[in-house]
TORMIFI-406348 format. One record per residue (C-alpha): residue number from 1; x, y, z negated; residue in one letter. Coordinates in pm, 1 decimal. Each point is the difference from the previous one (the first is absolute). Layout:
REM residues N
<pos: NUM, c1: X, c2: Y, c3: Z, code: A> .
...
END
This chain:
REM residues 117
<pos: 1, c1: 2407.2, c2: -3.6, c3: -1442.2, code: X> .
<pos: 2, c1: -96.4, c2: -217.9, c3: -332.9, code: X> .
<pos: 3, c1: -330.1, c2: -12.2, c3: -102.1, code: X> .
<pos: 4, c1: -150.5, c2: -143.7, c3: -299.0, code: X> .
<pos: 5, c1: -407.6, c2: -80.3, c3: -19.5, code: X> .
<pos: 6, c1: -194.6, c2: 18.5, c3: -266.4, code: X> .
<pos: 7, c1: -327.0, c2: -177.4, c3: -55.5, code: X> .
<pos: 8, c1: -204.9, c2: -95.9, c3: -322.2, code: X> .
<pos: 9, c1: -99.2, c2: 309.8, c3: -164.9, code: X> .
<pos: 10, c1: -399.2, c2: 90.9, c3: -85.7, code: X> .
<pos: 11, c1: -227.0, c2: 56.0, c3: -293.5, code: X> .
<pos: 12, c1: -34.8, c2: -253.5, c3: -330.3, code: X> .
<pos: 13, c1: -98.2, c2: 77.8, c3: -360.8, code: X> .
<pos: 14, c1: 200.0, c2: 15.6, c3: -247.4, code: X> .
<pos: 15, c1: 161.2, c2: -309.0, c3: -161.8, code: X> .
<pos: 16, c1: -70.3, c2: -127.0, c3: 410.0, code: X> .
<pos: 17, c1: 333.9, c2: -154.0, c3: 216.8, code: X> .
<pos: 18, c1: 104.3, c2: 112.5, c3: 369.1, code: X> .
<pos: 19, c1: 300.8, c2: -131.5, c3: 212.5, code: X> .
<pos: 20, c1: 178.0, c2: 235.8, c3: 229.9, code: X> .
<pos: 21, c1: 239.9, c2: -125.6, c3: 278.1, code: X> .
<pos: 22, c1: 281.6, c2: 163.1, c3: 192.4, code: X> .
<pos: 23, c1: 122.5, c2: -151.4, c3: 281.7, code: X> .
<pos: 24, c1: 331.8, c2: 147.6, c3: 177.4, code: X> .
<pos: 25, c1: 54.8, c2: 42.7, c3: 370.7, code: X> .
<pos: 26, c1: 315.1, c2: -236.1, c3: 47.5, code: X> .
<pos: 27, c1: 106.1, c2: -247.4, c3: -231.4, code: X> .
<pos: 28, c1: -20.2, c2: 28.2, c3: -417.1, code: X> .
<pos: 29, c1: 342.6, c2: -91.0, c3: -6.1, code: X> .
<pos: 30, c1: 97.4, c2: 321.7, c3: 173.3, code: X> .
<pos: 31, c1: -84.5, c2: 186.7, c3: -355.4, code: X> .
<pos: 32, c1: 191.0, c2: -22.7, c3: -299.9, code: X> .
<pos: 33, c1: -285.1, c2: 117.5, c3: -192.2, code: X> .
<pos: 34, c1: -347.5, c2: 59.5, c3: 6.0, code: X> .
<pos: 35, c1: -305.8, c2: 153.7, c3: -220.9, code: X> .
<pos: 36, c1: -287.2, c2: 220.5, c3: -87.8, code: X> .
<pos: 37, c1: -49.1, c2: 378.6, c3: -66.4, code: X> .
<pos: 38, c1: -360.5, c2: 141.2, c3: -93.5, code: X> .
<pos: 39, c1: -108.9, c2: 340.5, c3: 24.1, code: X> .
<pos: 40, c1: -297.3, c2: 119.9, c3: -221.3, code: X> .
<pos: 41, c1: -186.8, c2: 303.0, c3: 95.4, code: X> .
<pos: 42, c1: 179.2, c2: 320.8, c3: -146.9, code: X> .
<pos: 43, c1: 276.9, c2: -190.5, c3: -92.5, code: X> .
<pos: 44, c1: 344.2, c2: -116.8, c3: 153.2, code: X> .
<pos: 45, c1: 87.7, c2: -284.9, c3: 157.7, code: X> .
<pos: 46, c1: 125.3, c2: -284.8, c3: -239.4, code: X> .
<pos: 47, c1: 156.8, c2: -291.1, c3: -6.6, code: X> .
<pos: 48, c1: -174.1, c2: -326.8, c3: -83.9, code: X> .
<pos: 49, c1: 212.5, c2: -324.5, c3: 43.9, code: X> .
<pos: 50, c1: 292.4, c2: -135.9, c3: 240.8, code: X> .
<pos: 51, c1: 134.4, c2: -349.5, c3: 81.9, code: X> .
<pos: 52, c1: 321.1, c2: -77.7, c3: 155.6, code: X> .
<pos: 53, c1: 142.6, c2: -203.4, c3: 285.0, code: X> .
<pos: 54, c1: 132.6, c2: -170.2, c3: -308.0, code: X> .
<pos: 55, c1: -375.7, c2: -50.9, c3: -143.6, code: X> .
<pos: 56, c1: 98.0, c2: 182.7, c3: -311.8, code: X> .
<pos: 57, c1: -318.4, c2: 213.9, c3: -47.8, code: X> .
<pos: 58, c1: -40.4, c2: 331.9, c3: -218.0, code: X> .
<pos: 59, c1: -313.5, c2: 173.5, c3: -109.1, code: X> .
<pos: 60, c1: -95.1, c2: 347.8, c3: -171.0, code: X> .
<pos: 61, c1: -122.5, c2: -5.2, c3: -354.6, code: X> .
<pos: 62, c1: -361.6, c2: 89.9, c3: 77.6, code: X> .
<pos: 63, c1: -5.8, c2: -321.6, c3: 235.4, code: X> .
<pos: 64, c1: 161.9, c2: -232.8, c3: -209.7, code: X> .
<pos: 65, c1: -169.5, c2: -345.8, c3: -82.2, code: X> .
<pos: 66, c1: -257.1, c2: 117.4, c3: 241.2, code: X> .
<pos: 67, c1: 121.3, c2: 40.0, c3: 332.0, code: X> .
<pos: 68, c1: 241.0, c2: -290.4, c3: 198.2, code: X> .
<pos: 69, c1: 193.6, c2: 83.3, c3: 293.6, code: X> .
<pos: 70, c1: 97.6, c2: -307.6, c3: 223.2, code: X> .
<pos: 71, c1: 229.9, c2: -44.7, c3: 313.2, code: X> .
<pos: 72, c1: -130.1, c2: -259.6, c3: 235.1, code: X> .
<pos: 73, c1: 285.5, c2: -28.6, c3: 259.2, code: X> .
<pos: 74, c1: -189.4, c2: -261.9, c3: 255.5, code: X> .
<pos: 75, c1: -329.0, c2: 212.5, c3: 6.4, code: X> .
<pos: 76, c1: 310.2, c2: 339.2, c3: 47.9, code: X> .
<pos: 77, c1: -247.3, c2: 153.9, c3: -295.9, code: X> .
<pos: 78, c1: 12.7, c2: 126.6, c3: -337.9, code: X> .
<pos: 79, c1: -310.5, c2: 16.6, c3: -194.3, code: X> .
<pos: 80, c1: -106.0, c2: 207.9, c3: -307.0, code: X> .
<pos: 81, c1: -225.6, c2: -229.1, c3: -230.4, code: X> .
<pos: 82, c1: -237.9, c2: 275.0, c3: -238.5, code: X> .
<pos: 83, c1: -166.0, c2: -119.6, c3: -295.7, code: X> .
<pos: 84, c1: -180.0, c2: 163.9, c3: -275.5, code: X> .
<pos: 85, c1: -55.3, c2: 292.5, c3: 194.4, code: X> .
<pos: 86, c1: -69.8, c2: 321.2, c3: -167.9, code: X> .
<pos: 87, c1: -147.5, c2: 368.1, c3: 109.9, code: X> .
<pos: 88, c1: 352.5, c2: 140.7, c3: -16.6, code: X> .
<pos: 89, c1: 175.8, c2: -245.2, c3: 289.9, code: X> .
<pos: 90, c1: -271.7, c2: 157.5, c3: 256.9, code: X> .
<pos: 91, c1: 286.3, c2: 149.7, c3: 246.6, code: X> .
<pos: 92, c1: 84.1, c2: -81.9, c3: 374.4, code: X> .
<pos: 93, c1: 267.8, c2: -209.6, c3: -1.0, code: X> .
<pos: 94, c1: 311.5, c2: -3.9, c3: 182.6, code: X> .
<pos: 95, c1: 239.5, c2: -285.6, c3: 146.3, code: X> .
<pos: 96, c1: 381.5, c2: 97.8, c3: -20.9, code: X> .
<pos: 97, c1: 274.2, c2: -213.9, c3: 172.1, code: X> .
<pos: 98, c1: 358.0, c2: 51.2, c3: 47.9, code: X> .
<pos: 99, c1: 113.6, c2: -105.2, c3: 289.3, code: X> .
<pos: 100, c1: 421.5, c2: -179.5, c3: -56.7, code: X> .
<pos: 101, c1: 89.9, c2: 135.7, c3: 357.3, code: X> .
<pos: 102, c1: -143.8, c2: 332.9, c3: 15.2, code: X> .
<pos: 103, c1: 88.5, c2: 70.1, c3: -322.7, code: X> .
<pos: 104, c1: -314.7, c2: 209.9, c3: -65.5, code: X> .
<pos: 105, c1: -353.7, c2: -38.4, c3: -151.4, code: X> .
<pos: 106, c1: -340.1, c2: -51.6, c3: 186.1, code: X> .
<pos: 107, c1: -352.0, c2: 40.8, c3: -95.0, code: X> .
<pos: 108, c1: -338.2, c2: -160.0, c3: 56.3, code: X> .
<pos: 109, c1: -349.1, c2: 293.6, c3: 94.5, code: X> .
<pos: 110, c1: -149.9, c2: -122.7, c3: -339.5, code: X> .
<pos: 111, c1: -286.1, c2: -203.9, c3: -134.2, code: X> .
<pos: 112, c1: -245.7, c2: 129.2, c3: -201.3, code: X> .
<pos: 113, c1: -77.9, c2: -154.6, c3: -339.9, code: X> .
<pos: 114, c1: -262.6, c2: 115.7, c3: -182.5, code: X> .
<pos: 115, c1: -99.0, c2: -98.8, c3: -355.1, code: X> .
<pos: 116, c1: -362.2, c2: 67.0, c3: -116.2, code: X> .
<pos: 117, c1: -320.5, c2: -138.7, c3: -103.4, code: X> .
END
């Protein structure tokens, strides 16, 4: 069973940074692509940024020039850089991976991020 933790959510003002990590169970190299939901309260889950085995990353328009999503292959982690937080990206956030072999898509418990002052 693949499972993917999550670690590096918690409180910071606004205009403040935070880091989360995902970390597979198995190898990176297993997933041809990996990335980050977020769910606000009241509202549906969406999707914030992916990277590929390939390292090509992609990022929604509301994260743009703010967020950077990063593959680190000898840690087996992918990281979501935030900066220039605002109110509005306070959402627990989810790790997605799709496994090449299995052919389906897994998902991190979710991390709490919380913008606020």
């Amino acid at each position: 069973q693949v499972q993917l933790a999550e670690s590096g959510g918690g409180l910071v003002q606004p205009g403040g940074s935070l880091r989360l990590s995902c970390a597979p169970s198995g190898s990176i190299t297993s997933f041809s692509a990996m990335g980050w939901y977020r769910q606000a309260p009241g509202k549906e889950r969406e999707w914030v940024a992916q990277v590929l085995s390939s390292s090509g990353t992609d990022y929604a328009d509301s994260v743009k020039g703010r967020f950077t999503i990063s593959r680190d292959n000898a840690k087996n982690t992918v990281y979501l850089q935030m900066n220039s937080l605002k109110p509005e990206d306070t959402a627990v956030y989810y790790c997605n991976a799709y496994h090449i072999h299995t052919q389906q898509n897994y998902w991190g418990q979710g991390t709490q991020v919380t913008v606020s002052s």
